[in-house]
C-alpha positions, 0 to 999 in steps of 0.5 A: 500500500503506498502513502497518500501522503507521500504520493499526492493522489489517494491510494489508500484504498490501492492502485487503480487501473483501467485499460483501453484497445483505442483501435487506431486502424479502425478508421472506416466510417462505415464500420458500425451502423450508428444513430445519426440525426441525418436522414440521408444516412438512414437511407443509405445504410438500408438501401445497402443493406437491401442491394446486399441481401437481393441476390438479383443484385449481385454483379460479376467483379468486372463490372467493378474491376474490369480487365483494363484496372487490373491490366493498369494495376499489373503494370504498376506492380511492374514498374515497382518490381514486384515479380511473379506477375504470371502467377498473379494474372492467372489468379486472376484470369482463372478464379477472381475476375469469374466470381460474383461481386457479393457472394463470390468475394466479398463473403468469401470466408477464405480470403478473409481467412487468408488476409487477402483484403483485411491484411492490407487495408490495415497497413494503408487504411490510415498512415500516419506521417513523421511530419504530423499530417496523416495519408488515407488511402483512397477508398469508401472505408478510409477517411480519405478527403479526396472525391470519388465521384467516379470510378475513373477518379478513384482509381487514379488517386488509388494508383497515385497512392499505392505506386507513386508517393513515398512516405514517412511513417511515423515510427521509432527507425530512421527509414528512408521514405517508402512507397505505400506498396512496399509497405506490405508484408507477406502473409506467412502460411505459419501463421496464417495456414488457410494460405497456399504455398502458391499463394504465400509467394506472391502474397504481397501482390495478391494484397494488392489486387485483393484490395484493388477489388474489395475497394472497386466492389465497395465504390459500386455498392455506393454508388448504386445505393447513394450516388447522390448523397454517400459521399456527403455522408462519409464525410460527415461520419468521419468528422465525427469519428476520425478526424479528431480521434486521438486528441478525442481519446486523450480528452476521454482518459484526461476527463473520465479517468482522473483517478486511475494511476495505470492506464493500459492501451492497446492498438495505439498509433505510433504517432498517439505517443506525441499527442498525449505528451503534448496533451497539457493535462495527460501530459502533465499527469502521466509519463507515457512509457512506449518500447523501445521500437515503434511500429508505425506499418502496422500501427498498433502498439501497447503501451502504459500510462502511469502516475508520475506522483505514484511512479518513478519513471526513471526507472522504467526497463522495457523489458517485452523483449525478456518476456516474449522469449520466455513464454516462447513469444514468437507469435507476438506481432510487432507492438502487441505486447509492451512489458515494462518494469517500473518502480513506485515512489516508495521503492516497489517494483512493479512489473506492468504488461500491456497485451492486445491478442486478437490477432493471435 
């Protein structure tokens, strides 16, 4: 029990601690069905949900990638050398570009199984920058700020940014600015065993042109469902739900957790760590302790808030490294664990671990 007298904060009664997953990828406007004092949204959401449930109106994946996109999209893999390219053209000639839209991708449970779509939308989705500003990818599912008034414009800003723009992440290593393509991983058949040996060799072009579908199939949804007012409507959800999210996040832990001395949080982006430092009241109150190397591709980091009147932050040891290999940690995605020993003011030593395991 540590002296309150001692500490500053009461905590006579123990230490508190609250714990948050703040989801920093999660950035898709359209992710949850929401209450929204705007008509227009209502409808739009219903008559999604019809189109999505009318069998009749599901469409073959040429009318939303056509042969031409994918031919553009081949050439830039090309020109950025990704290799294999065959390979990939059959993947697509023989399986993808003959299935239907709805029920033949989109509720594929393999390619979700396989992280085809899922895998690469989290690294692009939202990409935070070393200068402060953040990069969408063009798509219905990001908060991209551009106009998608056609496919045509779509599908040159989606180019523009996957092949076209090197970037900065915002992360702890000193890399040289990066292409958005080169920014995927492959998908390791270890982890992931629904993929093929076929499939892991060229998974990273196979994320490509998954994505390339999943975000042309999600542009034809809209604009048979709301091609007068989605756009409208995106922009409105993600004034509300994104734009402003992290110092929203930091105004909820500073105003609703005032007395809570460890603060645990899950799926942080890398460029949060800034935000709440410069918070004036997280800030003042917290030492944010993050590891020692960010992830800013993925972007979902743990990390720990704890009290500076409770604890010495001095003597902090990131110490995940230690643990991972002593649990035989190996299966540990970049930022998911962050363990971290630290000293209260009274001496006791603490150890504190920061865990976000669902893709494990």
């Amino acid at each position: 029990m540590l002296d309150a007298a001692s500490t500053g904060p009461d905590v006579n009664n123990g230490i508190n601690l609250a714990s948050w997953n703040i989801a920093a990828i999660n950035n898709n406007p359209f992710e949850y069905w929401i209450s929204s004092p705007d008509p227009r949204y209502d409808k739009l959401m219903n008559d999604v949900e019809k189109l999505l449930h009318d069998p009749n109106l599901d469409v073959p994946i040429e009318f939303a990638f056509s042969n031409d996109m994918f031919s553009d999209l081949l050439s830039e893999m090309s020109q950025a050398s990704l290799g294999s390219l065959d390979k990939v053209e059959t993947v697509w000639r023989k399986d993808l570009k003959r299935r239907f839209a709805l029920n033949g991708f989109l509720r594929d449970k393999a390619i979700a199984a396989k992280r085809l779509t899922s895998m690469p939308d989290r690294i692009t989705n939202t990409i935070n920058l070393k200068d402060g500003s953040t990069r969408y990818r063009p798509s219905a599912i990001s908060a991209y700020t551009g106009t998608m008034i056609t496919l045509e414009t779509w599908w040159a800003a989606w180019k523009q940014f996957m092949f076209h723009e090197p970037l900065e992440v915002f992360d702890s290593s000193n890399q040289e600015p990066c292409l958005v393509c080169n920014l995927l991983s492959p998908i390791s058949r270890s982890k992931y065993p629904a993929v093929t040996v076929e499939e892991e060799e060229i998974s990273v072009q196979l994320q490509i042109l998954c994505l390339a579908i999943m975000d042309s199939i999600f542009l034809f949804i809209l604009y048979t469902a709301g091609p007068n007012t989605w756009q409208d409507v995106r922009l409105t959800l993600c004034r509300a739900l994104v734009y402003d999210k992290m110092p929203n996040t930091c105004r909820v832990i500073a105003s609703s957790y005032a007395d809570t001395h460890v603060f645990f949080i899950q799926e942080a982006a890398a460029a949060f760590l800034k935000v709440a430092r410069d918070h004036p009241v997280l800030g003042e109150r917290y030492s944010l302790l993050a590891p020692q190397n960010l992830d800013g591709k993925r972007d979902q980091n743990s990390l720990v808030l704890v009290h500076k009147q409770v604890f010495d932050d001095k003597s902090a040891v990131d110490v995940t490294k230690d643990v991972a290999e002593a649990v035989g940690g190996n299966f540990l995605a970049p930022g998911d664990l962050f363990v971290v020993k630290v000293r209260d003011r009274l001496g006791h030593a603490w150890l504190l671990a920061s865990f976000h395991g669902d893709s494990n």
